[in-house]
LODREN-830452 format. One record per atom (N, C-alpha, C): residue number from 1; residue in one letter; atom name; x, y, z. Coordinates in steps of 0.001 Angstrom, whole numbers, plus 500000, padded with zeros to 6 digits. Example, Ala and Ser with C-alpha at 12.3 -4.5 7.8 and 13.67 -1.06 7.14 Angstrom:
<node k="1" r="A" a="N" X="513190" Y="494310" Z="507800"/>
<node k="1" r="A" a="CA" X="512300" Y="495500" Z="507800"/>
<node k="1" r="A" a="C" X="513200" Y="496700" Z="507800"/>
<node k="2" r="S" a="N" X="512850" Y="497750" Z="507080"/>
<node k="2" r="S" a="CA" X="513670" Y="498940" Z="507140"/>
<node k="2" r="S" a="C" X="512900" Y="500030" Z="507870"/>
***
This chain:
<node k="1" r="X" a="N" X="500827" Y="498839" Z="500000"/>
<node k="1" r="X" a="CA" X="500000" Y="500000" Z="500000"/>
<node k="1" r="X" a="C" X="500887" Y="501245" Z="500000"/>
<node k="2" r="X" a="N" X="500802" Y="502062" Z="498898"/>
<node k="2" r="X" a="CA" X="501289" Y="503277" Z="498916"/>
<node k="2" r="X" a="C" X="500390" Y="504342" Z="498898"/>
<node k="3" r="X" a="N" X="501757" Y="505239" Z="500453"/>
<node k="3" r="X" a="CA" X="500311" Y="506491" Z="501016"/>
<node k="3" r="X" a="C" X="500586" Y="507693" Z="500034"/>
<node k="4" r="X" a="N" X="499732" Y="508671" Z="500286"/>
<node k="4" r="X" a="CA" X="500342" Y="509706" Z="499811"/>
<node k="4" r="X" a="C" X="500705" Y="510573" Z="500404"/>
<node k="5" r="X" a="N" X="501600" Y="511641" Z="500304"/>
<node k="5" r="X" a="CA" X="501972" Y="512331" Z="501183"/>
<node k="5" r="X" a="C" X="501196" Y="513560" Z="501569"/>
<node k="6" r="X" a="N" X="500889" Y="513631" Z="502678"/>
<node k="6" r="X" a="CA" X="499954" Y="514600" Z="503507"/>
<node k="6" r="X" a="C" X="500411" Y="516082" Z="502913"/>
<node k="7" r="X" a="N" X="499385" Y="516340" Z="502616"/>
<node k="7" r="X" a="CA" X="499876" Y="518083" Z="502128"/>
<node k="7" r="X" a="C" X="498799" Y="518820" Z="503205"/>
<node k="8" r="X" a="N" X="499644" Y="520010" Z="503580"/>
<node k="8" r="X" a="CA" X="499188" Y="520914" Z="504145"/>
<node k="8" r="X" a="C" X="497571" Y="522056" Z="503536"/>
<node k="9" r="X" a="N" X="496834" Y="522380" Z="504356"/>
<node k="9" r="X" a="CA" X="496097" Y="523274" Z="503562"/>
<node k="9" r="X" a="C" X="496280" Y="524556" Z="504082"/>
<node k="10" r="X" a="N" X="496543" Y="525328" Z="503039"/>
<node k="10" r="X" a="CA" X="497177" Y="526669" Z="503040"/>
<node k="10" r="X" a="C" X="496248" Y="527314" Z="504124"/>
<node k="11" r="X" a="N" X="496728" Y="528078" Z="505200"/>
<node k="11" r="X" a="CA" X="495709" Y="529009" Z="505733"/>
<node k="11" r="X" a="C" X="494608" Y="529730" Z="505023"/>
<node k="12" r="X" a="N" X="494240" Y="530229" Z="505327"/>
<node k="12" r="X" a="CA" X="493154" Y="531406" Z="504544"/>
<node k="12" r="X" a="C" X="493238" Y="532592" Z="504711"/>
<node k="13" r="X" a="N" X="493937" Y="533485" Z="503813"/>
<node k="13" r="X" a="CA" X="494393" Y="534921" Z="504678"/>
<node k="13" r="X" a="C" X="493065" Y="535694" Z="504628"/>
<node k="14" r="X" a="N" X="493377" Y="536385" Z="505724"/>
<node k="14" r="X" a="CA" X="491591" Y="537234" Z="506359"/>
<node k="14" r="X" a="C" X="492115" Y="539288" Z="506766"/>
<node k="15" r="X" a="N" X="493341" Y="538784" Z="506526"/>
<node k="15" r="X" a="CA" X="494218" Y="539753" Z="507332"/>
<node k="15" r="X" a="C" X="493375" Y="541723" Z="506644"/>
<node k="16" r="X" a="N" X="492970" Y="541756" Z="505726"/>
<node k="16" r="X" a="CA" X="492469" Y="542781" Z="504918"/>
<node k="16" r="X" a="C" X="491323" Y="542556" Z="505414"/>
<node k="17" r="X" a="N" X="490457" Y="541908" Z="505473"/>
<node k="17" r="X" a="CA" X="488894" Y="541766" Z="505311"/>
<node k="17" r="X" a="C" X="488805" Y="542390" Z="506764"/>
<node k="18" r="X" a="N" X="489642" Y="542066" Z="507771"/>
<node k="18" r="X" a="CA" X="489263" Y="542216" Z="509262"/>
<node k="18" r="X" a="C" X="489778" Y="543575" Z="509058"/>
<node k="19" r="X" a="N" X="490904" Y="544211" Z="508782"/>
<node k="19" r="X" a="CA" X="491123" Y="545663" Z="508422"/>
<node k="19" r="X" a="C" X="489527" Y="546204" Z="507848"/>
<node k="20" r="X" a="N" X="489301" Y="545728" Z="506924"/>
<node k="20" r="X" a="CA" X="488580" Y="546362" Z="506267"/>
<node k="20" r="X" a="C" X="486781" Y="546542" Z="507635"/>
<node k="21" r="X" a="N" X="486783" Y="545804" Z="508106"/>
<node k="21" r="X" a="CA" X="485326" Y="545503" Z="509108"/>
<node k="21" r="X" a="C" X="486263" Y="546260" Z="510535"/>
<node k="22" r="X" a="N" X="487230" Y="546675" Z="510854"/>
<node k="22" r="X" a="CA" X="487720" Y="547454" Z="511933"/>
<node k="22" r="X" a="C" X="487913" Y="549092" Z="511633"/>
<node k="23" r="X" a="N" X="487900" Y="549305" Z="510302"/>
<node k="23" r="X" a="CA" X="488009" Y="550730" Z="510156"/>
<node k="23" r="X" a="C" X="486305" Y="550856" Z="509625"/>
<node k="24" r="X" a="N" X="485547" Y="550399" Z="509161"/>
<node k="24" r="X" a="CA" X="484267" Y="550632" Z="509031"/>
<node k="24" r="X" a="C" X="483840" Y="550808" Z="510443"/>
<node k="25" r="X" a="N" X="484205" Y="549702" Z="511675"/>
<node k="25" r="X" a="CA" X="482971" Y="549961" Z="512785"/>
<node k="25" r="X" a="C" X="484030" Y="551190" Z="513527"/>
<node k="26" r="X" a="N" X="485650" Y="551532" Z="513392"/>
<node k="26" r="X" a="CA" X="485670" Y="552888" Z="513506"/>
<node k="26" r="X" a="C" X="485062" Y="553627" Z="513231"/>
<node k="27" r="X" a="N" X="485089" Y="553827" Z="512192"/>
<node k="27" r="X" a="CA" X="484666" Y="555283" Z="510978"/>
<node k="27" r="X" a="C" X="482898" Y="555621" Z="511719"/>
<node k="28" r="X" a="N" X="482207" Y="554418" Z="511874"/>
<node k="28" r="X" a="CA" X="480758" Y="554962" Z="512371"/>
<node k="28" r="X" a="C" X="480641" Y="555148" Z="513788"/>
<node k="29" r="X" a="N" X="481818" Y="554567" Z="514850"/>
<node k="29" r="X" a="CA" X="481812" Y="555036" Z="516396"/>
<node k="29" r="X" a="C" X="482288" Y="556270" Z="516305"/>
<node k="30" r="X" a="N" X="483298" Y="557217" Z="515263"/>
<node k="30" r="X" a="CA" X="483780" Y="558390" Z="515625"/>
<node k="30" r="X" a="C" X="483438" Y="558973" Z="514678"/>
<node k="31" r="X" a="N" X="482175" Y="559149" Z="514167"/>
<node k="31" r="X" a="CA" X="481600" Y="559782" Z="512906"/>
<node k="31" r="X" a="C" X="481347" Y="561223" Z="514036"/>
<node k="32" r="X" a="N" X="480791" Y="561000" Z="515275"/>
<node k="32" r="X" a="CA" X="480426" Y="562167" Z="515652"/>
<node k="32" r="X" a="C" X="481518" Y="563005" Z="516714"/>
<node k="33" r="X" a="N" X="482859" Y="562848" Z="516218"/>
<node k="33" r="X" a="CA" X="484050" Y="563119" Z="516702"/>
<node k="33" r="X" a="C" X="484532" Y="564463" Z="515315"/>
<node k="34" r="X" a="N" X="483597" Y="565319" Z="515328"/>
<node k="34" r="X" a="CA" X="483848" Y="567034" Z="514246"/>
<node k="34" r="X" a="C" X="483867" Y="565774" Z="513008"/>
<node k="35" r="X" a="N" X="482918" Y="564712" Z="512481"/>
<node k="35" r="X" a="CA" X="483501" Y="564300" Z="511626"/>
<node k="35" r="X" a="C" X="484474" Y="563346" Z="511642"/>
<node k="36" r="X" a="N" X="485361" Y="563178" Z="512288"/>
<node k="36" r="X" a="CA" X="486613" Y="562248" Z="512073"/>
<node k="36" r="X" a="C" X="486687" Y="560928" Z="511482"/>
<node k="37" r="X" a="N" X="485176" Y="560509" Z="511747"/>
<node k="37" r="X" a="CA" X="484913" Y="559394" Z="511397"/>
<node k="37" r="X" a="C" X="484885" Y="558927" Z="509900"/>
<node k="38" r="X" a="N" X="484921" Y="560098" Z="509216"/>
<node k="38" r="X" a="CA" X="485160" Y="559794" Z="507429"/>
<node k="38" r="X" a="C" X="486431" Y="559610" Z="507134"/>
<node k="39" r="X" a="N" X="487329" Y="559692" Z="508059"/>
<node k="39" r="X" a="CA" X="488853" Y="559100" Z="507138"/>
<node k="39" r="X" a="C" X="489091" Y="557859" Z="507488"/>
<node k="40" r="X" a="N" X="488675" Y="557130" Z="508713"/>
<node k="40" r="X" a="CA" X="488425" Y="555356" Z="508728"/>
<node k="40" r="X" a="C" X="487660" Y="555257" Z="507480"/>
<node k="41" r="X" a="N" X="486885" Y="555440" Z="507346"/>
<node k="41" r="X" a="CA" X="485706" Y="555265" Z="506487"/>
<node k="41" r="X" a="C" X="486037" Y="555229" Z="505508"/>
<node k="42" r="X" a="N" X="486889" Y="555962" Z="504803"/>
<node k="42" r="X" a="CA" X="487361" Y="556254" Z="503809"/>
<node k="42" r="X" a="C" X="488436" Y="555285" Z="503170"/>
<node k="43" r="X" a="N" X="489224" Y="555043" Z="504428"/>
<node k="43" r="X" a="CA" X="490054" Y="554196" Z="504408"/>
<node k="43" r="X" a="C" X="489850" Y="552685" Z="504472"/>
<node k="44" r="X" a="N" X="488872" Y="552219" Z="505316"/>
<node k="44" r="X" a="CA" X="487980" Y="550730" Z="505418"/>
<node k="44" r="X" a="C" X="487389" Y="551006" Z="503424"/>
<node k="45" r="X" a="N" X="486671" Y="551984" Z="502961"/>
<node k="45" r="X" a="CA" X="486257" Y="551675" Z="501606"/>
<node k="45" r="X" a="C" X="487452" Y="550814" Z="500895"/>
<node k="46" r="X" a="N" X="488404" Y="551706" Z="500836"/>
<node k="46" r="X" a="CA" X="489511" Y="551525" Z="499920"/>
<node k="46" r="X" a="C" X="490008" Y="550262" Z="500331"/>
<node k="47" r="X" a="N" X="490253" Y="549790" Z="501862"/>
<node k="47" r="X" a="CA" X="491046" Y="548279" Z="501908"/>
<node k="47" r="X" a="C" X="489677" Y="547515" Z="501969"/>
<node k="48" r="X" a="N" X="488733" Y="547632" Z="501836"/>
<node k="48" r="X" a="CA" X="487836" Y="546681" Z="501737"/>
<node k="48" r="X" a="C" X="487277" Y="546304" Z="500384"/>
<node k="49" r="X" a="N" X="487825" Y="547495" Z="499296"/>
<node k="49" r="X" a="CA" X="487465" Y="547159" Z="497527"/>
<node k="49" r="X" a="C" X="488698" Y="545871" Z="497523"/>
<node k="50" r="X" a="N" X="490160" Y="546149" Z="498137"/>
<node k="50" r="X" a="CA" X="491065" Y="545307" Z="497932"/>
<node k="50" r="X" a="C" X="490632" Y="543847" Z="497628"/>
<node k="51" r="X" a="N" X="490464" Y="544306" Z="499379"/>
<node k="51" r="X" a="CA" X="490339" Y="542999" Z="499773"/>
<node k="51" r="X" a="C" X="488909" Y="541891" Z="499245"/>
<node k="52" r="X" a="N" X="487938" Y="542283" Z="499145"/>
<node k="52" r="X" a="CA" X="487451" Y="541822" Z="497931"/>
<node k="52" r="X" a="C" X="487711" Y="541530" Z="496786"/>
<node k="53" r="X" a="N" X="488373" Y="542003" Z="496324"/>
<node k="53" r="X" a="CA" X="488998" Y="541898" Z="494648"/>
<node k="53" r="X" a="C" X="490103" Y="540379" Z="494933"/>
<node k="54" r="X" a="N" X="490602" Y="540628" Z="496084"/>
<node k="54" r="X" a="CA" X="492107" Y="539169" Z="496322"/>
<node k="54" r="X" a="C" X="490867" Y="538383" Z="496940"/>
<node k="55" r="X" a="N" X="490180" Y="538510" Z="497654"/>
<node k="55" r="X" a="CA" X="489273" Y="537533" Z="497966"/>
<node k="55" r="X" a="C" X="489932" Y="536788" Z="499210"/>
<node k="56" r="X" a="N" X="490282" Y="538050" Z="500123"/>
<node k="56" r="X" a="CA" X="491348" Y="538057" Z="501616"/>
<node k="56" r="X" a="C" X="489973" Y="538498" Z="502890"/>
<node k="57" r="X" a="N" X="489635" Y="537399" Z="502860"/>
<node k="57" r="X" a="CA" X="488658" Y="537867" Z="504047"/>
<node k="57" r="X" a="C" X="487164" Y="538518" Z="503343"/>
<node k="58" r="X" a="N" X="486669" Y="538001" Z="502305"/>
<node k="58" r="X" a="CA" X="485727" Y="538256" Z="501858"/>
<node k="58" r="X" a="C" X="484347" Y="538692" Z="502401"/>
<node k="59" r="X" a="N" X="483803" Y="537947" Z="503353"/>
<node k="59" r="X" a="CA" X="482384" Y="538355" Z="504495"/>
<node k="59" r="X" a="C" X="482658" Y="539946" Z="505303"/>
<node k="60" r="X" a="N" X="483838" Y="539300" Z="506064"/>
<node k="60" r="X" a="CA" X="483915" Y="540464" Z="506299"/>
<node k="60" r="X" a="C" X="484507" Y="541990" Z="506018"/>
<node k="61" r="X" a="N" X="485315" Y="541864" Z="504640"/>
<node k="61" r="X" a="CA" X="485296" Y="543109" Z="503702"/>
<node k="61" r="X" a="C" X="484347" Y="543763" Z="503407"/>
<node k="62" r="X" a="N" X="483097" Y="542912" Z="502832"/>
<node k="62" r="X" a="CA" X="481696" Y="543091" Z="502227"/>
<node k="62" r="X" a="C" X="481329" Y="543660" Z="503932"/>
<node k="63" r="X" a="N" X="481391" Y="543431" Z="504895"/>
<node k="63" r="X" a="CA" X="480592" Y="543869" Z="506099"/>
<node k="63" r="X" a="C" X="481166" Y="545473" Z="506535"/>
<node k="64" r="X" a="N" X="482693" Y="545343" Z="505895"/>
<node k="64" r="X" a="CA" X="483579" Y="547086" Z="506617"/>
<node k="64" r="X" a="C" X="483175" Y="547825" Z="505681"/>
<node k="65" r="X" a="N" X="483002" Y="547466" Z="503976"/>
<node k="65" r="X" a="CA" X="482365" Y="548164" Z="502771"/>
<node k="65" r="X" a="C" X="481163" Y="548798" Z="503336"/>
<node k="66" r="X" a="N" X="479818" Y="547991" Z="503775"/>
<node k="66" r="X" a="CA" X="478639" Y="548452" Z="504097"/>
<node k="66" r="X" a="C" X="479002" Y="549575" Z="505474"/>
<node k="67" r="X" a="N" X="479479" Y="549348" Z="506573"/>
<node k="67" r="X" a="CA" X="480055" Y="549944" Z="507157"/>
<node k="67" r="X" a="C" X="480353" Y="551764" Z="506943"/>
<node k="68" r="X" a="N" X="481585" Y="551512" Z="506300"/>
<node k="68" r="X" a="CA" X="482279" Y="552347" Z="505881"/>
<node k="68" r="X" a="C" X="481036" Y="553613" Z="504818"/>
<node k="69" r="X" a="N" X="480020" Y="552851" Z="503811"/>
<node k="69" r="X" a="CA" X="479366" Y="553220" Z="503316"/>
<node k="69" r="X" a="C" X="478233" Y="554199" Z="504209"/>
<node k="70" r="X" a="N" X="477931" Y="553459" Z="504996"/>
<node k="70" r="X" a="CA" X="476995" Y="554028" Z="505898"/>
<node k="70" r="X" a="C" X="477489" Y="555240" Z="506314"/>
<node k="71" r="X" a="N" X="478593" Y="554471" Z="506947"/>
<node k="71" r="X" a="CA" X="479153" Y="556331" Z="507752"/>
<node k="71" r="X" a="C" X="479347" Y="557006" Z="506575"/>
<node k="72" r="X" a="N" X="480018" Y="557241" Z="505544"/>
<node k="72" r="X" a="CA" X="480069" Y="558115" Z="504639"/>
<node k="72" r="X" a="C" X="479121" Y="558783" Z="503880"/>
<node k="73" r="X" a="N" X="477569" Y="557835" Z="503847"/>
<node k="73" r="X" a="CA" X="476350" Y="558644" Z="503454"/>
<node k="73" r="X" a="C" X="475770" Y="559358" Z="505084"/>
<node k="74" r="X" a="N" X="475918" Y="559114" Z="506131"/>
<node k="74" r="X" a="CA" X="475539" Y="560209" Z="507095"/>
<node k="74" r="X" a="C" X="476093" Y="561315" Z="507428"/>
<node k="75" r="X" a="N" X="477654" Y="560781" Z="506908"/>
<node k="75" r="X" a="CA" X="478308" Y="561883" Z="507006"/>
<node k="75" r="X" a="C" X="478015" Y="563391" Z="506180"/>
<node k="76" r="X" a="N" X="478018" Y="562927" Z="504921"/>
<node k="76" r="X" a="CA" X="476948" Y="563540" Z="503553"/>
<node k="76" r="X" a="C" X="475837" Y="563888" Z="503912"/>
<node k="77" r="X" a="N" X="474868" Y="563480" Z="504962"/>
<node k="77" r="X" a="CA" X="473510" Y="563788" Z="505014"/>
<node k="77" r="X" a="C" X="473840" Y="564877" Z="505976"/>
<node k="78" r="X" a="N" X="474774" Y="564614" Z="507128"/>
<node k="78" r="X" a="CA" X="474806" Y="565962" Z="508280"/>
<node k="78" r="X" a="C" X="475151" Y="566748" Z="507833"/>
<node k="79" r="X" a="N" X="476402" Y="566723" Z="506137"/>
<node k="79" r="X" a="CA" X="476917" Y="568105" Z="506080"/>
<node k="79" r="X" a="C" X="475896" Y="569120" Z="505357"/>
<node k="80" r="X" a="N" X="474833" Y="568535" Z="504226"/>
<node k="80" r="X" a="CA" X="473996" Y="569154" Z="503794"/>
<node k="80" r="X" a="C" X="473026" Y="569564" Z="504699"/>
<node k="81" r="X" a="N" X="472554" Y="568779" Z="505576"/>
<node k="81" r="X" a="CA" X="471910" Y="569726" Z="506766"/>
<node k="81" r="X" a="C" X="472463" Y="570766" Z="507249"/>
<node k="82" r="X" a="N" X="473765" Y="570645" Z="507773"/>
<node k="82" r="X" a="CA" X="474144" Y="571919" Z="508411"/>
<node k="82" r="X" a="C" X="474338" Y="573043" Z="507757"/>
<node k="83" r="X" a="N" X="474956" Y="572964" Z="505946"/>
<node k="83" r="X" a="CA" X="474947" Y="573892" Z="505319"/>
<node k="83" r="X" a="C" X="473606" Y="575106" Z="504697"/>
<node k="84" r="X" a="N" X="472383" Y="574055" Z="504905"/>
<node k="84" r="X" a="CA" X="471438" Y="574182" Z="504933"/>
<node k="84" r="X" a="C" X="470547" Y="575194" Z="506230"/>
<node k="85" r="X" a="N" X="471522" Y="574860" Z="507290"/>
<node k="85" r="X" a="CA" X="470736" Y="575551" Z="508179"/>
<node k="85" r="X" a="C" X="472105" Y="576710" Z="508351"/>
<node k="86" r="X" a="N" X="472850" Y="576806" Z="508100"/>
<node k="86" r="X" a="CA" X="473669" Y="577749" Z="508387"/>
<node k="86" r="X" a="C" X="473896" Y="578926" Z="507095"/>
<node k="87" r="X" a="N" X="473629" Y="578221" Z="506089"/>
<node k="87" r="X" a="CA" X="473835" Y="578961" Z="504511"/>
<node k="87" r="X" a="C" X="472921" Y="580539" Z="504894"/>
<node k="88" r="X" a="N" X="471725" Y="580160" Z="505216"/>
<node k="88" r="X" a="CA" X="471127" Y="582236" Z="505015"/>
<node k="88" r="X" a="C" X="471947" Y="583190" Z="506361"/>
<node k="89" r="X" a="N" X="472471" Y="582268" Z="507440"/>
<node k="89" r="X" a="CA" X="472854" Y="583526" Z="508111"/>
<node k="89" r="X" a="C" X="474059" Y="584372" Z="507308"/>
<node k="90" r="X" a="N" X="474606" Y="583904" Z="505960"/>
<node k="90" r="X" a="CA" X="476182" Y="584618" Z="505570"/>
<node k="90" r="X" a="C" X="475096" Y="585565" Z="505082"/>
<node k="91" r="X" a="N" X="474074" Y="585727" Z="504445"/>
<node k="91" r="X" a="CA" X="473644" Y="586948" Z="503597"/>
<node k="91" r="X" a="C" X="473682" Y="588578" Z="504207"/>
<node k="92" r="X" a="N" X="474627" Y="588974" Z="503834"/>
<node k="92" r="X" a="CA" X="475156" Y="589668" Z="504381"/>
<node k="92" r="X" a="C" X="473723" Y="591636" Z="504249"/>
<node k="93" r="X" a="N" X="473193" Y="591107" Z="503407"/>
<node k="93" r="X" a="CA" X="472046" Y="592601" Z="503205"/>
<node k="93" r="X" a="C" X="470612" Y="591836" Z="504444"/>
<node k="94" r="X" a="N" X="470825" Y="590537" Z="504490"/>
<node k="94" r="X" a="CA" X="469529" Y="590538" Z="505989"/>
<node k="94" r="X" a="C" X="470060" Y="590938" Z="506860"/>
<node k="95" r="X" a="N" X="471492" Y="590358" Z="507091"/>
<node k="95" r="X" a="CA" X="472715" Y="590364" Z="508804"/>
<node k="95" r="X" a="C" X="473386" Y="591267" Z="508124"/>
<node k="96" r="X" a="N" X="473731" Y="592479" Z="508212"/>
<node k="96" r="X" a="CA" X="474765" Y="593614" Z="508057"/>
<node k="96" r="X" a="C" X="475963" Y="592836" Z="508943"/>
<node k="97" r="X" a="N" X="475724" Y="593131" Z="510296"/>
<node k="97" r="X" a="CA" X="476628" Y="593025" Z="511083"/>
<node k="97" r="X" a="C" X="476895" Y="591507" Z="511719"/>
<node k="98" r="X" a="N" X="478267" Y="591327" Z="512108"/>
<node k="98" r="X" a="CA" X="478783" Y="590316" Z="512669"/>
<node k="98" r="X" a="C" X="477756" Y="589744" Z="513908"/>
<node k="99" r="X" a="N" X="477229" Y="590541" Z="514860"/>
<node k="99" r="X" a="CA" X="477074" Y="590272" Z="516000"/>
<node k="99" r="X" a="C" X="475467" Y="589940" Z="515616"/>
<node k="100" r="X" a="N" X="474723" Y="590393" Z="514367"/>
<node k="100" r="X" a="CA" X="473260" Y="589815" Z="513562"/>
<node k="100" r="X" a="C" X="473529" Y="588463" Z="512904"/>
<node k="101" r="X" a="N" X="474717" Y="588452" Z="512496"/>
<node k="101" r="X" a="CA" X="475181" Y="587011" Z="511744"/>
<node k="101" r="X" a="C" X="475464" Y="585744" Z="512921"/>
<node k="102" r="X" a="N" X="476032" Y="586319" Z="514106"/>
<node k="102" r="X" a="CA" X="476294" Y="585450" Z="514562"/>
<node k="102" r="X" a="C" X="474955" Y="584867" Z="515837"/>
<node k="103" r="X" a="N" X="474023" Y="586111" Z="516273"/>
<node k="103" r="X" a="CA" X="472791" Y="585030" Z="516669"/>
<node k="103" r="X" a="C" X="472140" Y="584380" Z="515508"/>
<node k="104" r="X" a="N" X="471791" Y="584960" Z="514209"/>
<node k="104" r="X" a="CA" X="471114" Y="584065" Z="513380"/>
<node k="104" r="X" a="C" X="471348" Y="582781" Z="513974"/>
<node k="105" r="X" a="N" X="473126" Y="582457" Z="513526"/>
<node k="105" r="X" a="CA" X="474161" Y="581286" Z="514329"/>
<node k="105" r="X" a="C" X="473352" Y="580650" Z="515244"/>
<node k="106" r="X" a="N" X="473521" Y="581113" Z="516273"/>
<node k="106" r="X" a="CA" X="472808" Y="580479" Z="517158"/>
<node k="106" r="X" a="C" X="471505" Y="580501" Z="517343"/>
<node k="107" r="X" a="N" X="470138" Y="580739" Z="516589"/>
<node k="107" r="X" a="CA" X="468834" Y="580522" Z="516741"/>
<node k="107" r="X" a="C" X="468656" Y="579092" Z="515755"/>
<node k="108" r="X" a="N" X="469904" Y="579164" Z="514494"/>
<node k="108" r="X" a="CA" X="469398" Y="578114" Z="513244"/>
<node k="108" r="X" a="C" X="469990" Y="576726" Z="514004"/>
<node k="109" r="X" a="N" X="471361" Y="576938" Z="514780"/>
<node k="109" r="X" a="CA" X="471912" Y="576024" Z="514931"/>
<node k="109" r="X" a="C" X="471986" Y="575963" Z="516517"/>
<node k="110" r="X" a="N" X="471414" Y="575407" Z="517149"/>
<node k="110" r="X" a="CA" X="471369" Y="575393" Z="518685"/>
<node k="110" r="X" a="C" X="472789" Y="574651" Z="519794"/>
<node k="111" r="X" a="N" X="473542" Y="574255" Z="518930"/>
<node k="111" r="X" a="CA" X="474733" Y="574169" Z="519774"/>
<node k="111" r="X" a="C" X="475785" Y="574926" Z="519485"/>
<node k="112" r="X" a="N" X="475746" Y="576096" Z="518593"/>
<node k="112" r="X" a="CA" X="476596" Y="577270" Z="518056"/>
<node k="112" r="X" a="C" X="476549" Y="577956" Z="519313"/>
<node k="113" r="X" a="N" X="477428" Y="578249" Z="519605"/>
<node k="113" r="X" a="CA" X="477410" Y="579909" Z="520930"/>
<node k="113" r="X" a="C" X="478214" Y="580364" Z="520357"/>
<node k="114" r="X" a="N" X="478272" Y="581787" Z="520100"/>
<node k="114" r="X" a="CA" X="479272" Y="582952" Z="519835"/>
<node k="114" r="X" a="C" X="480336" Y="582987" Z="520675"/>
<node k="115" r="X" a="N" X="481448" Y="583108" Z="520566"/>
<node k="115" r="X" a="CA" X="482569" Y="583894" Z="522130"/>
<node k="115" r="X" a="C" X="482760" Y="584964" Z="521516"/>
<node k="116" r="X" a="N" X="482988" Y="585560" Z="522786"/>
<node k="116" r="X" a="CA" X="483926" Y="587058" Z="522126"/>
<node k="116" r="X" a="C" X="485074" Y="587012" Z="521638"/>
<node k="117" r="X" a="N" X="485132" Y="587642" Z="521079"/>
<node k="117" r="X" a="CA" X="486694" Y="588458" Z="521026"/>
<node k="117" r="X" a="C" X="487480" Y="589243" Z="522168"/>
<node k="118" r="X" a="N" X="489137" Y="588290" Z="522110"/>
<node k="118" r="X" a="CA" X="489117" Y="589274" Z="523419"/>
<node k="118" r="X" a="C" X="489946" Y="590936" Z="522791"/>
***
Protein backbone atom coordinates (compact mmCIF):
# COMPACT_ATOMS: atom_id res chain seq x y z
CA UNK A 1 0.00 0.00 0.00
CA UNK A 2 1.29 3.28 -1.08
CA UNK A 3 0.31 6.49 1.02
CA UNK A 4 0.34 9.71 -0.19
CA UNK A 5 1.97 12.33 1.18
CA UNK A 6 -0.05 14.60 3.51
CA UNK A 7 -0.12 18.08 2.13
CA UNK A 8 -0.81 20.91 4.15
CA UNK A 9 -3.90 23.27 3.56
CA UNK A 10 -2.82 26.67 3.04
CA UNK A 11 -4.29 29.01 5.73
CA UNK A 12 -6.85 31.41 4.54
CA UNK A 13 -5.61 34.92 4.68
CA UNK A 14 -8.41 37.23 6.36
CA UNK A 15 -5.78 39.75 7.33
CA UNK A 16 -7.53 42.78 4.92
CA UNK A 17 -11.11 41.77 5.31
CA UNK A 18 -10.74 42.22 9.26
CA UNK A 19 -8.88 45.66 8.42
CA UNK A 20 -11.42 46.36 6.27
CA UNK A 21 -14.67 45.50 9.11
CA UNK A 22 -12.28 47.45 11.93
CA UNK A 23 -11.99 50.73 10.16
CA UNK A 24 -15.73 50.63 9.03
CA UNK A 25 -17.03 49.96 12.79
CA UNK A 26 -14.33 52.89 13.51
CA UNK A 27 -15.33 55.28 10.98
CA UNK A 28 -19.24 54.96 12.37
CA UNK A 29 -18.19 55.04 16.40
CA UNK A 30 -16.22 58.39 15.62
CA UNK A 31 -18.40 59.78 12.91
CA UNK A 32 -19.57 62.17 15.65
CA UNK A 33 -15.95 63.12 16.70
CA UNK A 34 -16.15 67.03 14.25
CA UNK A 35 -16.50 64.30 11.63
CA UNK A 36 -13.39 62.25 12.07
CA UNK A 37 -15.09 59.39 11.40
CA UNK A 38 -14.84 59.79 7.43
CA UNK A 39 -11.15 59.10 7.14
CA UNK A 40 -11.57 55.36 8.73
CA UNK A 41 -14.29 55.26 6.49
CA UNK A 42 -12.64 56.25 3.81
CA UNK A 43 -9.95 54.20 4.41
CA UNK A 44 -12.02 50.73 5.42
CA UNK A 45 -13.74 51.68 1.61
CA UNK A 46 -10.49 51.53 -0.08
CA UNK A 47 -8.95 48.28 1.91
CA UNK A 48 -12.16 46.68 1.74
CA UNK A 49 -12.53 47.16 -2.47
CA UNK A 50 -8.94 45.31 -2.07
CA UNK A 51 -9.66 43.00 -0.23
CA UNK A 52 -12.55 41.82 -2.07
CA UNK A 53 -11.00 41.90 -5.35
CA UNK A 54 -7.89 39.17 -3.68
CA UNK A 55 -10.73 37.53 -2.03
CA UNK A 56 -8.65 38.06 1.62
CA UNK A 57 -11.34 37.87 4.05
CA UNK A 58 -14.27 38.26 1.86
CA UNK A 59 -17.62 38.35 4.49
CA UNK A 60 -16.09 40.46 6.30
CA UNK A 61 -14.70 43.11 3.70
CA UNK A 62 -18.30 43.09 2.23
CA UNK A 63 -19.41 43.87 6.10
CA UNK A 64 -16.42 47.09 6.62
CA UNK A 65 -17.63 48.16 2.77
CA UNK A 66 -21.36 48.45 4.10
CA UNK A 67 -19.94 49.94 7.16
CA UNK A 68 -17.72 52.35 5.88
CA UNK A 69 -20.63 53.22 3.32
CA UNK A 70 -23.00 54.03 5.90
CA UNK A 71 -20.85 56.33 7.75
CA UNK A 72 -19.93 58.11 4.64
CA UNK A 73 -23.65 58.64 3.45
CA UNK A 74 -24.46 60.21 7.09
CA UNK A 75 -21.69 61.88 7.01
CA UNK A 76 -23.05 63.54 3.55
CA UNK A 77 -26.49 63.79 5.01
CA UNK A 78 -25.19 65.96 8.28
CA UNK A 79 -23.08 68.10 6.08
CA UNK A 80 -26.00 69.15 3.79
CA UNK A 81 -28.09 69.73 6.77
CA UNK A 82 -25.86 71.92 8.41
CA UNK A 83 -25.05 73.89 5.32
CA UNK A 84 -28.56 74.18 4.93
CA UNK A 85 -29.26 75.55 8.18
CA UNK A 86 -26.33 77.75 8.39
CA UNK A 87 -26.16 78.96 4.51
CA UNK A 88 -28.87 82.24 5.01
CA UNK A 89 -27.15 83.53 8.11
CA UNK A 90 -23.82 84.62 5.57
CA UNK A 91 -26.36 86.95 3.60
CA UNK A 92 -24.84 89.67 4.38
CA UNK A 93 -27.95 92.60 3.20
CA UNK A 94 -30.47 90.54 5.99
CA UNK A 95 -27.28 90.36 8.80
CA UNK A 96 -25.23 93.61 8.06
CA UNK A 97 -23.37 93.03 11.08
CA UNK A 98 -21.22 90.32 12.67
CA UNK A 99 -22.93 90.27 16.00
CA UNK A 100 -26.74 89.82 13.56
CA UNK A 101 -24.82 87.01 11.74
CA UNK A 102 -23.71 85.45 14.56
CA UNK A 103 -27.21 85.03 16.67
CA UNK A 104 -28.89 84.06 13.38
CA UNK A 105 -25.84 81.29 14.33
CA UNK A 106 -27.19 80.48 17.16
CA UNK A 107 -31.17 80.52 16.74
CA UNK A 108 -30.60 78.11 13.24
CA UNK A 109 -28.09 76.02 14.93
CA UNK A 110 -28.63 75.39 18.69
CA UNK A 111 -25.27 74.17 19.77
CA UNK A 112 -23.40 77.27 18.06
CA UNK A 113 -22.59 79.91 20.93
CA UNK A 114 -20.73 82.95 19.84
CA UNK A 115 -17.43 83.89 22.13
CA UNK A 116 -16.07 87.06 22.13
CA UNK A 117 -13.31 88.46 21.03
CA UNK A 118 -10.88 89.27 23.42
Amino acid sequence: MVYQPVREVPQRRRGLGIAALVLGIAGLLTLWLCGLGVLPALAGVVVGVIAVVQRNGRGMAVAGLILSAVTLALAIAFAVWFYGRIAPCSDQARYPTKQARDECLQKRVPFFKATPRP
